[in-house]
mmCIF file as gemmi writes it, N, C-alpha and C atoms, coordinates in Angstrom:
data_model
loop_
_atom_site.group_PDB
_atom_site.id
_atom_site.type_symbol
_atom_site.label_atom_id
_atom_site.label_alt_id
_atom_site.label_comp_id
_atom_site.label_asym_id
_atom_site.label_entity_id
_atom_site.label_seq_id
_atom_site.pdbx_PDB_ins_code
_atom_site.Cartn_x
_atom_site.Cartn_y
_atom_site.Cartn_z
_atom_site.occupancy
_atom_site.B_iso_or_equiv
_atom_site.pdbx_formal_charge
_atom_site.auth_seq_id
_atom_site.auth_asym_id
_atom_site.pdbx_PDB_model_num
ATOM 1 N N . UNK Axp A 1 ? 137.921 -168.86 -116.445 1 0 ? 1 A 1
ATOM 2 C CA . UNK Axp A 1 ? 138.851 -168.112 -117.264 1 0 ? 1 A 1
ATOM 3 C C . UNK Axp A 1 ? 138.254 -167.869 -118.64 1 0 ? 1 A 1
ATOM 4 N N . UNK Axp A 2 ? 138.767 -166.695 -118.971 1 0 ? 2 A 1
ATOM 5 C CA . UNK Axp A 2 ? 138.27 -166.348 -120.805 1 0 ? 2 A 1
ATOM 6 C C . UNK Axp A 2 ? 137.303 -165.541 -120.532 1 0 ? 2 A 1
ATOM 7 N N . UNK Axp A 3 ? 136.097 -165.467 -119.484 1 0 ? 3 A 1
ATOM 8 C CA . UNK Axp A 3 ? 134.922 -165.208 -119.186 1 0 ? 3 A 1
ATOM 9 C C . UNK Axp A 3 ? 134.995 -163.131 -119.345 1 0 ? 3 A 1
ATOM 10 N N . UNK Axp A 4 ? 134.432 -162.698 -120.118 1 0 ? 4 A 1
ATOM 11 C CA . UNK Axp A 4 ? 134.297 -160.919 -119.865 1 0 ? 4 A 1
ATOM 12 C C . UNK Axp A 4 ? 133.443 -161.136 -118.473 1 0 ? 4 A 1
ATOM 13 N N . UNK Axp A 5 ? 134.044 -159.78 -117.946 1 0 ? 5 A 1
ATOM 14 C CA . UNK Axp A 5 ? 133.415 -159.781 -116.415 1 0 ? 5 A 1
ATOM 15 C C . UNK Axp A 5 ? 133.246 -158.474 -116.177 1 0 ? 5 A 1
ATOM 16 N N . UNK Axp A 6 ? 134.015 -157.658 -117.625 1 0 ? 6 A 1
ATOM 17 C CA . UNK Axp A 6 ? 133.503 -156.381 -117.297 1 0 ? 6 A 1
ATOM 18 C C . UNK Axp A 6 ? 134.003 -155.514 -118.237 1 0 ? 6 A 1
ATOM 19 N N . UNK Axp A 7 ? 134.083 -154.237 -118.769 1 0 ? 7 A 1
ATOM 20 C CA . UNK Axp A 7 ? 134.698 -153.685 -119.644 1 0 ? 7 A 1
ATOM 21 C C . UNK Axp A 7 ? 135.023 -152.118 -119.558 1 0 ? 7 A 1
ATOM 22 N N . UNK Axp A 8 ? 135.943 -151.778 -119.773 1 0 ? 8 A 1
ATOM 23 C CA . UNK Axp A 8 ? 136.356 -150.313 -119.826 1 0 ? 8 A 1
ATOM 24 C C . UNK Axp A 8 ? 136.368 -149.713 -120.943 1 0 ? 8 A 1
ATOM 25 N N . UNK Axp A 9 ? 135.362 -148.587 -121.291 1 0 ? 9 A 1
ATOM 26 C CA . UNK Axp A 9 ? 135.568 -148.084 -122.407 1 0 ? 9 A 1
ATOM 27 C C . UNK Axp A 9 ? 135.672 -146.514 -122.057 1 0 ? 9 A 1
ATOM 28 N N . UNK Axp A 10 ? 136.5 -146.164 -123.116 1 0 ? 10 A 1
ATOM 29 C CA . UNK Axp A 10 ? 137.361 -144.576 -123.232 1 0 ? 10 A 1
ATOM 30 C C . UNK Axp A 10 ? 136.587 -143.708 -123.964 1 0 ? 10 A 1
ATOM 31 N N . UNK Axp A 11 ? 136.186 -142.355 -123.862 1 0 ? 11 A 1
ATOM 32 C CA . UNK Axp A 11 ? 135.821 -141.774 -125.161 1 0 ? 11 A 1
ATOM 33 C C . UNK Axp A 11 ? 136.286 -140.283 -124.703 1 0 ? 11 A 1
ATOM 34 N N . UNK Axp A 12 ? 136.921 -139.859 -125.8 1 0 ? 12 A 1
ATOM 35 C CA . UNK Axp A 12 ? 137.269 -138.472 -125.853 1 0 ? 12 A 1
ATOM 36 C C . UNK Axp A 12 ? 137.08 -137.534 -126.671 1 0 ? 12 A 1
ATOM 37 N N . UNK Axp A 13 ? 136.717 -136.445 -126.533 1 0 ? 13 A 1
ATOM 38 C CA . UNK Axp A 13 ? 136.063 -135.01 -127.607 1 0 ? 13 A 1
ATOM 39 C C . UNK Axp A 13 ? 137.072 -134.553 -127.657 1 0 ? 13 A 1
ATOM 40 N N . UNK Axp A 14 ? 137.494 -134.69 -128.835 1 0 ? 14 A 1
ATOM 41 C CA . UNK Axp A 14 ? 138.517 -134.225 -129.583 1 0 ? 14 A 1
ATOM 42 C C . UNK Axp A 14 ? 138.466 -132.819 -130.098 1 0 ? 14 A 1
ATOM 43 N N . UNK Axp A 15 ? 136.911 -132.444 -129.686 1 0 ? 15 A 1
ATOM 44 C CA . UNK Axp A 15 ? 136.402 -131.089 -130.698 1 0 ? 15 A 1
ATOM 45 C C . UNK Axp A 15 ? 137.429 -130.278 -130.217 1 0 ? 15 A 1
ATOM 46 N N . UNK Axp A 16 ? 137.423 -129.864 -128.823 1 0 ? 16 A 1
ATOM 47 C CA . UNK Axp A 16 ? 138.052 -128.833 -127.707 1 0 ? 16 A 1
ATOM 48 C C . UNK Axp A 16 ? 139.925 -129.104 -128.297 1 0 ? 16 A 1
ATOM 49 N N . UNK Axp A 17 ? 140.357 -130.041 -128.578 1 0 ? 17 A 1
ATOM 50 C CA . UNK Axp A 17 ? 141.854 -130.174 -128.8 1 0 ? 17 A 1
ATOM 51 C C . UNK Axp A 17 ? 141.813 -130.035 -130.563 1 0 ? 17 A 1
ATOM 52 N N . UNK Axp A 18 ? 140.836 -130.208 -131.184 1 0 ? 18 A 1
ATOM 53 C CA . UNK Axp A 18 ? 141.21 -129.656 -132.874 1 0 ? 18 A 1
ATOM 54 C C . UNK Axp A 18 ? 140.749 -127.842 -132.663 1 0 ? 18 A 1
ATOM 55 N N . UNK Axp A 19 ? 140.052 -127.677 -131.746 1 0 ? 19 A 1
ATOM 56 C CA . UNK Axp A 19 ? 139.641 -125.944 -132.055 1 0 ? 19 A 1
ATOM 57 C C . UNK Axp A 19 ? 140.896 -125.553 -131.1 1 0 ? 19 A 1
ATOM 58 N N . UNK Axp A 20 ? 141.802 -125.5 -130.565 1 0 ? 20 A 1
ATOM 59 C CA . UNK Axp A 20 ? 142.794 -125.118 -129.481 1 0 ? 20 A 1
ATOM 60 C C . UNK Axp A 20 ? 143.968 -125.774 -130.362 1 0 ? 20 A 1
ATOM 61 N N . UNK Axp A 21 ? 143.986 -126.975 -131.394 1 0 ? 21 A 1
ATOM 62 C CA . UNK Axp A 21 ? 145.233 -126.571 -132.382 1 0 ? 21 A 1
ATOM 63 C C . UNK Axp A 21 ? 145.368 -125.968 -133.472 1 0 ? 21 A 1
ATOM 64 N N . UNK Axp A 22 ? 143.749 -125.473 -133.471 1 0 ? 22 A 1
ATOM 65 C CA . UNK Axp A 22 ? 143.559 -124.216 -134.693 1 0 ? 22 A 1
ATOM 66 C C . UNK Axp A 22 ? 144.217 -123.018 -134.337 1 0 ? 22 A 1
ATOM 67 N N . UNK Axp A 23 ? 143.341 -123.023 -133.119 1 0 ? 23 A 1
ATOM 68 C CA . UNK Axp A 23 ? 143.465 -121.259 -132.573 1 0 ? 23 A 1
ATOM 69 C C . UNK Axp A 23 ? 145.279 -121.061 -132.365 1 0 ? 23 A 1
ATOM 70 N N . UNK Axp A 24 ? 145.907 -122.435 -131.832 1 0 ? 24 A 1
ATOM 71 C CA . UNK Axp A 24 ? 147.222 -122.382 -131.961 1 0 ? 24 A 1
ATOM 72 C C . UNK Axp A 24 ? 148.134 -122.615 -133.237 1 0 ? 24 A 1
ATOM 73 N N . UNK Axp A 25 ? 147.803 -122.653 -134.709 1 0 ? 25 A 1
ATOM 74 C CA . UNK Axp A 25 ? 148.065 -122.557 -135.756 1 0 ? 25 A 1
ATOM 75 C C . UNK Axp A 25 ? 147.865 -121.335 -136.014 1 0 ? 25 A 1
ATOM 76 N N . UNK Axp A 26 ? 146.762 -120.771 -135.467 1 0 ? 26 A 1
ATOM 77 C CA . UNK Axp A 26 ? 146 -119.23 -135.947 1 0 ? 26 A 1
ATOM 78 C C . UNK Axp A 26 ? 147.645 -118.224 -135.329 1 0 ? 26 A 1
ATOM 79 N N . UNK Axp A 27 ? 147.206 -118.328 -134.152 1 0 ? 27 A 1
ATOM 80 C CA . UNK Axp A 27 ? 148.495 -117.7 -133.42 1 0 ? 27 A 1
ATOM 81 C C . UNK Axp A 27 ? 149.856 -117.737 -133.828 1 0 ? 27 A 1
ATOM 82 N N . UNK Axp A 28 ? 150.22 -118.908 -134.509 1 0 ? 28 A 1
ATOM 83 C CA . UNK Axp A 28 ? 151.706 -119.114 -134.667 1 0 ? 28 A 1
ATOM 84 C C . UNK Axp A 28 ? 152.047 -118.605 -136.467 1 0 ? 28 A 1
ATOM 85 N N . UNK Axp A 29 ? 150.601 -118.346 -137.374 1 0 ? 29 A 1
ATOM 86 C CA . UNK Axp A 29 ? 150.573 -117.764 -138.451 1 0 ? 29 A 1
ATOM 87 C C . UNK Axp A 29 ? 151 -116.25 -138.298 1 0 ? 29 A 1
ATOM 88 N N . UNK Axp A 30 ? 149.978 -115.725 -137.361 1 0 ? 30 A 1
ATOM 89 C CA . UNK Axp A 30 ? 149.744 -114.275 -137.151 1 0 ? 30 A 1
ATOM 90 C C . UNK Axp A 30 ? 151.299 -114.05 -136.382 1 0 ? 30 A 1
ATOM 91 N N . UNK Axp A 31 ? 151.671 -114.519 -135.413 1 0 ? 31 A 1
ATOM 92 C CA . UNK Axp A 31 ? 153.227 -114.258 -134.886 1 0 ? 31 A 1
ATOM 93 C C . UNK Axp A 31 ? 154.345 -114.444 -136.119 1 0 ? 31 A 1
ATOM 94 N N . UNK Axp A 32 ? 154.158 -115.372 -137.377 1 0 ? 32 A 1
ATOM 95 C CA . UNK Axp A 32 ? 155.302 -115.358 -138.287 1 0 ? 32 A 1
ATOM 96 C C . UNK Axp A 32 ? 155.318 -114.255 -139.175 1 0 ? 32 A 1
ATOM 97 N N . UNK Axp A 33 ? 153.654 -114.079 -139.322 1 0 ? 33 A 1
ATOM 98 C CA . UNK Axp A 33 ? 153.671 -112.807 -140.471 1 0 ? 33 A 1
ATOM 99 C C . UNK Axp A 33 ? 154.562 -111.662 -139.249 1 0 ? 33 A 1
ATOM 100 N N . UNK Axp A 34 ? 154.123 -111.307 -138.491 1 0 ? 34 A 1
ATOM 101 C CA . UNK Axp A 34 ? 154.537 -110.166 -137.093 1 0 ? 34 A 1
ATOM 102 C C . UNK Axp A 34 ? 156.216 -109.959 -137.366 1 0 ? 34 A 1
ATOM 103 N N . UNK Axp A 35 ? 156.772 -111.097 -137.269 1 0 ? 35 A 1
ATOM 104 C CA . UNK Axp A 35 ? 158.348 -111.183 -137.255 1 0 ? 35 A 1
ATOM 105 C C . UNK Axp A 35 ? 158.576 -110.835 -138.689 1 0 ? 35 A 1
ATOM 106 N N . UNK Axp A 36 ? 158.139 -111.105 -139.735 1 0 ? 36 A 1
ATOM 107 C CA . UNK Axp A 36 ? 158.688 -111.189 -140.968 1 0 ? 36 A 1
ATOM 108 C C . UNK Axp A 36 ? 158.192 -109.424 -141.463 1 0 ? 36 A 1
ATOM 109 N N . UNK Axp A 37 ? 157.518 -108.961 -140.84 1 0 ? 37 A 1
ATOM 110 C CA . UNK Axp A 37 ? 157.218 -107.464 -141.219 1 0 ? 37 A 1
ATOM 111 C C . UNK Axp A 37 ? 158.418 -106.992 -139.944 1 0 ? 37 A 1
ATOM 112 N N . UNK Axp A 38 ? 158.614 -106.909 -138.688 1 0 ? 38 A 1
ATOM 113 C CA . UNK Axp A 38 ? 159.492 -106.358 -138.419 1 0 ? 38 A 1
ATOM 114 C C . UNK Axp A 38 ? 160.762 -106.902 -138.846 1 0 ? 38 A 1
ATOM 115 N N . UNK Axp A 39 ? 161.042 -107.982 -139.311 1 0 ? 39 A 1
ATOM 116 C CA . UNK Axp A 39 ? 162.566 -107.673 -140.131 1 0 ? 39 A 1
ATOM 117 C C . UNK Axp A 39 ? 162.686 -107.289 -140.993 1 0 ? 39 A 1
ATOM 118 N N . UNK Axp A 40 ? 161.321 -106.77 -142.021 1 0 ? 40 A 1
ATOM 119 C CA . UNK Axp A 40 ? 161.405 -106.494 -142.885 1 0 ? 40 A 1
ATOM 120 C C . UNK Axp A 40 ? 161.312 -104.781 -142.645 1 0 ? 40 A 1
ATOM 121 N N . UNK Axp A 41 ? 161.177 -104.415 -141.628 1 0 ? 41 A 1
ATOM 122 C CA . UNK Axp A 41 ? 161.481 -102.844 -141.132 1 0 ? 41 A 1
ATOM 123 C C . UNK Axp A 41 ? 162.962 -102.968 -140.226 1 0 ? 41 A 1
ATOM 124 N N . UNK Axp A 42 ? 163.061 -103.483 -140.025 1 0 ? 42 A 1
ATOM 125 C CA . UNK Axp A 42 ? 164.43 -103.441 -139.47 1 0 ? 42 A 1
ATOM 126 C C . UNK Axp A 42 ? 165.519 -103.167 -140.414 1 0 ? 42 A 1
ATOM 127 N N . UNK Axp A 43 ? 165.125 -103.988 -141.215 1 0 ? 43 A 1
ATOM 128 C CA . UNK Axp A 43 ? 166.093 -104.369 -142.605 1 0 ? 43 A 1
ATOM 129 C C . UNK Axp A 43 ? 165.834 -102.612 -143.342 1 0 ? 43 A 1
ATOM 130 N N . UNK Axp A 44 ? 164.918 -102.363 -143.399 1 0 ? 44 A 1
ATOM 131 C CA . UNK Axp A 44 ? 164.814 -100.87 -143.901 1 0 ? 44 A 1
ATOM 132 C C . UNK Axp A 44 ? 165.684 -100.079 -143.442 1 0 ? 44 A 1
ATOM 133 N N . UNK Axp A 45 ? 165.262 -99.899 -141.877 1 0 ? 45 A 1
ATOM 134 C CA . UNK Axp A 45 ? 165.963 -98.826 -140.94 1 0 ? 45 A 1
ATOM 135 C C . UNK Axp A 45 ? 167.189 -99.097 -140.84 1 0 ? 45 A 1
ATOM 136 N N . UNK Axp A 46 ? 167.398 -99.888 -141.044 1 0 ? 46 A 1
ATOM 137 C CA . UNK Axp A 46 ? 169.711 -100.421 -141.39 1 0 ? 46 A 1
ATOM 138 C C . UNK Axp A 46 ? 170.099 -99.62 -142.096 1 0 ? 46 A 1
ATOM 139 N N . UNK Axp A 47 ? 169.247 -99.819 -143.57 1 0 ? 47 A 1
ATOM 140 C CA . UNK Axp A 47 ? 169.309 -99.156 -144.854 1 0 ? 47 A 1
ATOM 141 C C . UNK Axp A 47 ? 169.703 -98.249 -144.966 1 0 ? 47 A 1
ATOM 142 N N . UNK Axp A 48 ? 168.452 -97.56 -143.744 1 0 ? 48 A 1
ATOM 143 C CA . UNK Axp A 48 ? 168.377 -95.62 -143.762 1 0 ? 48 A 1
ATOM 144 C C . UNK Axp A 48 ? 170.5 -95.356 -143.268 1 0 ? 48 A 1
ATOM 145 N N . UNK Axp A 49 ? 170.01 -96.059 -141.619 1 0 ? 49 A 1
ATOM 146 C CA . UNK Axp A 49 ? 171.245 -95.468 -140.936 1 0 ? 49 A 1
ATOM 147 C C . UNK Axp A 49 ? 172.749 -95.309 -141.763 1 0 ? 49 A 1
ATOM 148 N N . UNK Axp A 50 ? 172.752 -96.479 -142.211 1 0 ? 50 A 1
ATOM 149 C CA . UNK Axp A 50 ? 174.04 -96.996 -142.877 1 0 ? 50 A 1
ATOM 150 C C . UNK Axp A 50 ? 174.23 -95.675 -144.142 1 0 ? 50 A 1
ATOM 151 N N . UNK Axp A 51 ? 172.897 -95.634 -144.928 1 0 ? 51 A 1
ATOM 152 C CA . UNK Axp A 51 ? 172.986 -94.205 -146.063 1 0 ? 51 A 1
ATOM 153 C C . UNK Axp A 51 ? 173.958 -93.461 -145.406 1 0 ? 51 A 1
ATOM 154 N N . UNK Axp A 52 ? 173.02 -93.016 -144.176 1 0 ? 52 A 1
ATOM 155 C CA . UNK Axp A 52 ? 173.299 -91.828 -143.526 1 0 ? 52 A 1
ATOM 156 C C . UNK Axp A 52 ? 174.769 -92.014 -142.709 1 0 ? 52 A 1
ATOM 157 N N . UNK Axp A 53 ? 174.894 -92.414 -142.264 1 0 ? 53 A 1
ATOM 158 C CA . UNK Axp A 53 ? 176.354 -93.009 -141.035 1 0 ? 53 A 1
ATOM 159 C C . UNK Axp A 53 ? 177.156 -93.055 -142.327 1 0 ? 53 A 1
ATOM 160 N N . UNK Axp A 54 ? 177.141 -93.53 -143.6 1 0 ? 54 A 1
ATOM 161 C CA . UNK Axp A 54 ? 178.379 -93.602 -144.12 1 0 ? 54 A 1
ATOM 162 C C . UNK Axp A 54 ? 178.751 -92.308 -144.856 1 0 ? 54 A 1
ATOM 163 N N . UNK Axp A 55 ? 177.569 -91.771 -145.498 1 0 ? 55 A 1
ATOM 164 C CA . UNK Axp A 55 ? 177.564 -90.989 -146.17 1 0 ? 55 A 1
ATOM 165 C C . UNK Axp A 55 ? 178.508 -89.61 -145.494 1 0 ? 55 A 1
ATOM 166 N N . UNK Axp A 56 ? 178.418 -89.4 -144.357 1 0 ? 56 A 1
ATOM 167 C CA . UNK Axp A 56 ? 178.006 -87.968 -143.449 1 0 ? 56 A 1
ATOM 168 C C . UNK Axp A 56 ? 179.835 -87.677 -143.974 1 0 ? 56 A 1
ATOM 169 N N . UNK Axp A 57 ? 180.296 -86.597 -144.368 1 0 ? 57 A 1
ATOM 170 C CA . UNK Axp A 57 ? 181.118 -85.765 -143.804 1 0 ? 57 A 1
ATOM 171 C C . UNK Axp A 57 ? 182.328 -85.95 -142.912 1 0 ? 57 A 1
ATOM 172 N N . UNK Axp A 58 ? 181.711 -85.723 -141.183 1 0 ? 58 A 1
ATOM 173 C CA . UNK Axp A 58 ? 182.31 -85.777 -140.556 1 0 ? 58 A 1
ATOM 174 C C . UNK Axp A 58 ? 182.723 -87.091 -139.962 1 0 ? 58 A 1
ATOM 175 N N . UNK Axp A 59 ? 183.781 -87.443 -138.907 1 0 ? 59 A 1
ATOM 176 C CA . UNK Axp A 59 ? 183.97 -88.654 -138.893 1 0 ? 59 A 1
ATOM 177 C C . UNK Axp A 59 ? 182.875 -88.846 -137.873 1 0 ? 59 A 1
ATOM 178 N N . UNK Axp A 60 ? 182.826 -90.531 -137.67 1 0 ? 60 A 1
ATOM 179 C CA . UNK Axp A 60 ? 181.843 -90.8 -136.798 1 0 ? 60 A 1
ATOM 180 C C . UNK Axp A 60 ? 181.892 -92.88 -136.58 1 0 ? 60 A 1
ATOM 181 N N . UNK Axp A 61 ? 182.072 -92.615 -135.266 1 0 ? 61 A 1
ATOM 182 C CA . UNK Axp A 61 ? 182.053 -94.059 -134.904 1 0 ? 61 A 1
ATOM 183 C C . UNK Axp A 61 ? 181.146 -94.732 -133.739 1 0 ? 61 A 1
ATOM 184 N N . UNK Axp A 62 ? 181.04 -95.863 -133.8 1 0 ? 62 A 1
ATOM 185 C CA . UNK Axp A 62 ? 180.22 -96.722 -132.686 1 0 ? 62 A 1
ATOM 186 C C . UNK Axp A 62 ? 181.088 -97.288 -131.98 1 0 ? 62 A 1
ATOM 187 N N . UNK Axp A 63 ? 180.945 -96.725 -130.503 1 0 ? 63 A 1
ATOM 188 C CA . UNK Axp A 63 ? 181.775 -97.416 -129.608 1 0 ? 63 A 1
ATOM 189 C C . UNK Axp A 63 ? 180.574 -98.395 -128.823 1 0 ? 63 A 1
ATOM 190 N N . UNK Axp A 64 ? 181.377 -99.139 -128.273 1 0 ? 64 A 1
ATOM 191 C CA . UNK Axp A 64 ? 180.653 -100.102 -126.942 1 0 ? 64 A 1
ATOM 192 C C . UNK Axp A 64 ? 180.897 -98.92 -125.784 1 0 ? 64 A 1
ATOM 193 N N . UNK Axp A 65 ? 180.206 -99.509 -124.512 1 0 ? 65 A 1
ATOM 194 C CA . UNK Axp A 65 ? 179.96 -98.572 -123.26 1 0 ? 65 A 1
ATOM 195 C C . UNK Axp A 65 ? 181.899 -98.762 -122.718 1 0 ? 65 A 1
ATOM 196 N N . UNK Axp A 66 ? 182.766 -99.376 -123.251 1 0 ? 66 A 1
ATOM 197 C CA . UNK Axp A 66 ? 183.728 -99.648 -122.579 1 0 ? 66 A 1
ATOM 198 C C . UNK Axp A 66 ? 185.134 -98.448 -123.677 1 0 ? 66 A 1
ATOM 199 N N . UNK Axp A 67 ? 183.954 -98.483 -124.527 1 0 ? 67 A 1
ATOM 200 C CA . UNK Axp A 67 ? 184.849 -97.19 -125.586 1 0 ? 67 A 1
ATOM 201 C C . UNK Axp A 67 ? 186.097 -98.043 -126.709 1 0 ? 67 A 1
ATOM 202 N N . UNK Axp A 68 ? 185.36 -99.47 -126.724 1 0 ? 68 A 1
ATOM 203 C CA . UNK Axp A 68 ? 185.843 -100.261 -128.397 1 0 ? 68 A 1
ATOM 204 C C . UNK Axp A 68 ? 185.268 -99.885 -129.365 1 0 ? 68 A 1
ATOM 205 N N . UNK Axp A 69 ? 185.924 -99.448 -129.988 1 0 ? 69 A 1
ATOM 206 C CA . UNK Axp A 69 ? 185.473 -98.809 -131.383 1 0 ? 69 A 1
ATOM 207 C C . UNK Axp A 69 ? 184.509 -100.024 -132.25 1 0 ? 69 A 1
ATOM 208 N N . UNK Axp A 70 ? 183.429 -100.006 -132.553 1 0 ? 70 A 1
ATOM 209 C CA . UNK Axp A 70 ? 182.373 -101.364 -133.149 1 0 ? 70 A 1
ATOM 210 C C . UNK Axp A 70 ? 182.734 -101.167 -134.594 1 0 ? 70 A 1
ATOM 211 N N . UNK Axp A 71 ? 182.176 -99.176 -135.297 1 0 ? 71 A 1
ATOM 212 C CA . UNK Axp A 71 ? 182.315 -99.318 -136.346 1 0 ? 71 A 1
ATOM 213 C C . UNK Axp A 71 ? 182.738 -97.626 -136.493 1 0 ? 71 A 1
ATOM 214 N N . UNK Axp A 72 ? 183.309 -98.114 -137.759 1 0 ? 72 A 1
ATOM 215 C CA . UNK Axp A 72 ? 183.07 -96.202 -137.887 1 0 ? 72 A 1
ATOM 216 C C . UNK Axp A 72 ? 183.586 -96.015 -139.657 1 0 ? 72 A 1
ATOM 217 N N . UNK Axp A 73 ? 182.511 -94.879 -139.861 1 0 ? 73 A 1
ATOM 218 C CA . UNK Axp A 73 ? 182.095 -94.458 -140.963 1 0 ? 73 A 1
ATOM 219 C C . UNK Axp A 73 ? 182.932 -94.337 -142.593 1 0 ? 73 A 1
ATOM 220 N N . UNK Axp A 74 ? 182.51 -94.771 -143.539 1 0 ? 74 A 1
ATOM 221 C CA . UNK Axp A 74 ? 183.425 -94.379 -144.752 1 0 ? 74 A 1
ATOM 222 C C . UNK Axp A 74 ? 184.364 -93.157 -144.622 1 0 ? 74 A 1
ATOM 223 N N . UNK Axp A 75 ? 183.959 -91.665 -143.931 1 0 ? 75 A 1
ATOM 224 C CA . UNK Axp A 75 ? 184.663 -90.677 -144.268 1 0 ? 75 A 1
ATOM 225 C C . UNK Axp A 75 ? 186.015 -90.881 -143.482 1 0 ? 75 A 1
ATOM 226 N N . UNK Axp A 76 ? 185.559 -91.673 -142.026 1 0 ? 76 A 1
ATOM 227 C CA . UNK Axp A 76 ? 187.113 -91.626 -141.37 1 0 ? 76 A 1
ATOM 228 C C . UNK Axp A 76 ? 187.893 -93.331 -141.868 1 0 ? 76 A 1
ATOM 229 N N . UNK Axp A 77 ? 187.023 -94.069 -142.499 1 0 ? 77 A 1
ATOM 230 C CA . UNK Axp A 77 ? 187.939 -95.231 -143.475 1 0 ? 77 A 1
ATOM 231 C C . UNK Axp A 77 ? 188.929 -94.118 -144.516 1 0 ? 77 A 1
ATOM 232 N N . UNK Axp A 78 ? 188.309 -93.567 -145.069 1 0 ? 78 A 1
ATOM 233 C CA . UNK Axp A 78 ? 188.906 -92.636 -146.208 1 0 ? 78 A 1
ATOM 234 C C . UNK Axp A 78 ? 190.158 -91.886 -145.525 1 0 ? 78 A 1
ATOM 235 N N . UNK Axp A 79 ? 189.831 -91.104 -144.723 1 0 ? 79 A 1
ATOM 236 C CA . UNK Axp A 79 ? 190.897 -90.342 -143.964 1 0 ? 79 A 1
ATOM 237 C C . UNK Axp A 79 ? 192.174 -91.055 -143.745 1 0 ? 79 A 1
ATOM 238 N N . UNK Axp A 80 ? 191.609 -92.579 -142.892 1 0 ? 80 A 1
ATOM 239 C CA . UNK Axp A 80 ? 192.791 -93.195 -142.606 1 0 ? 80 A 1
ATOM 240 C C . UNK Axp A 80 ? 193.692 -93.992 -143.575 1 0 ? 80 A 1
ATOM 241 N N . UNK Axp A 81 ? 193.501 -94.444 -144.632 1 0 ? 81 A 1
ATOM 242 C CA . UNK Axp A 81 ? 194.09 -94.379 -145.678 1 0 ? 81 A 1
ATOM 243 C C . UNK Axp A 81 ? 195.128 -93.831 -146.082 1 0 ? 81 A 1
């Protein structure tokens, strides 16, 4: 008893798992900038519609496919008044 009779030793290259949690840092940078420019065009194109949708004249509303009215425009808020 006590006696070594034999030994197991481990070794692992870590290189392959630090360059693959780069390239996956790389990826998850480049995907946040991605999202944060399209909401930041999204957020534009709201902008535009809403100008335009409220602004217009005539009346004008957003229905669902079932024909619930979602939204509809300053001129027919005004009207109904």
């Amino acid at each position: 008893l006590g006696r070594v009779t034999g030994q197991v030793i481990a070794i692992s290259d870590i290189d392959t798992l630090k360059r693959t949690s780069e390239a996956l840092r790389d990826l998850n940078e480049t995907l946040e900038r991605r999202v944060a420019e399209r909401t930041r065009e999204l957020a534009e194109s709201e902008r535009r519609f809403r100008g335009i949708f409220d602004s217009a004249l005539q009346f004008m509303a957003l229905l669902k496919p079932d024909g619930t009215v979602v939204e509809v425009n300053e001129t027919a808020l005004e009207w109904s008044r």
